[in-house]
C-alpha positions in Angstrom: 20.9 -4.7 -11.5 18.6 -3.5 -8.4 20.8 -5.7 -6.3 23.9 -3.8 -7.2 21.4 -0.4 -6.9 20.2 -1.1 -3.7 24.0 -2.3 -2.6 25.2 0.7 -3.5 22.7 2.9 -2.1 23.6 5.5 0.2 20.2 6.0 1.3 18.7 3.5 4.6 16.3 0.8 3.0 13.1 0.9 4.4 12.3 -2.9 6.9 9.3 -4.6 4.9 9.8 -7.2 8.1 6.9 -7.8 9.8 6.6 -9.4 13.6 3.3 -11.8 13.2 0.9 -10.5 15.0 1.0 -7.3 13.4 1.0 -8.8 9.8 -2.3 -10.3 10.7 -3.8 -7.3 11.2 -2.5 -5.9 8.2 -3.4 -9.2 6.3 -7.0 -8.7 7.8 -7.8 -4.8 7.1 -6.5 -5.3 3.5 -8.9 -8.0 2.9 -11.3 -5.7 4.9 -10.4 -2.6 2.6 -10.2 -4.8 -0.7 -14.0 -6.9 -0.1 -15.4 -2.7 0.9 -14.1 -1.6 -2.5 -15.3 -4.3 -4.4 -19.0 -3.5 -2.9 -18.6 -0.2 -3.8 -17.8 1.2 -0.1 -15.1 3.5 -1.3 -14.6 5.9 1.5 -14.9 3.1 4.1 -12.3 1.0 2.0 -10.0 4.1 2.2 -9.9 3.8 6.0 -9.0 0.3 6.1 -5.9 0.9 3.9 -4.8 4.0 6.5 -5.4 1.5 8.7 -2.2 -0.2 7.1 -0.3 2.6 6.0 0.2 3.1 9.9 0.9 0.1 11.2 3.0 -0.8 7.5 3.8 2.4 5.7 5.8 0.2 3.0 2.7 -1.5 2.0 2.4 -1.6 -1.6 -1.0 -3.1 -1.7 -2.2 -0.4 1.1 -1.4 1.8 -1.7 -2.6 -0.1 -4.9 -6.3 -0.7 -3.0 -6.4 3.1 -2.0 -5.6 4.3 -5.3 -8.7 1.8 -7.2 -10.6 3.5 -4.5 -9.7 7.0 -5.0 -10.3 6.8 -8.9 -13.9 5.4 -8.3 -14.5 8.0 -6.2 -13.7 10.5 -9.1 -10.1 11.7 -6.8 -8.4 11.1 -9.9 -5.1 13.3 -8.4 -5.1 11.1 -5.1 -5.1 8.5 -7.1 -2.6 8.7 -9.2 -0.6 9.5 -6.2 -1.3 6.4 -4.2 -0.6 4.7 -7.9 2.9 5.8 -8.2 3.6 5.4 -4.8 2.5 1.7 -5.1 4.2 0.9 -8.3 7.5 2.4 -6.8 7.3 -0.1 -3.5 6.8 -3.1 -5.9 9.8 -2.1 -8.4 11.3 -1.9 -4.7 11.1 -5.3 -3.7 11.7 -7.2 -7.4 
């Protein structure tokens, strides 16, 4: 079914395609932005996932890792945000 969607789609697809460098250095700051999280460095884990969202602005996990950090930061709105924006990448690329 989201073959046939995304056949029929009028709209350009987004490129998830990545030349290698670069997705090393997105592979890095999200490992970067998730360990900064997970000590509690919220706003510095927020940075690191920017840090994606420009060089790979479909990034999914960008998203899902900025939202965690948001909501422990008490941006409950942001997050939420960065949440559905996450969850609708992912349904993208099933």
């Amino acid at each position: 079914m989201n073959f046939l969607r995304r056949l029929f789609n009028k709209k350009a697809t987004p490129s998830f395609e990545l030349t290698s460098p670069v997705a090393e250095e997105v592979a890095t700051y999200l490992y970067q932005a998730t360990e900064l999280r997970l000590n509690g460095q919220c706003e510095l884990a927020i940075i690191e996932c920017n840090k994606v969202l420009s060089l790979h602005p479909n990034s999914h996990l960008a998203y899902h890792i900025r939202a965690l950090a948001k909501y422990s930061m008490d941006d409950r709105d942001g997050a939420i945000e960065d949440w559905k924006r996450s969850q609708t990448l992912r349904e993208f690329l099933k």
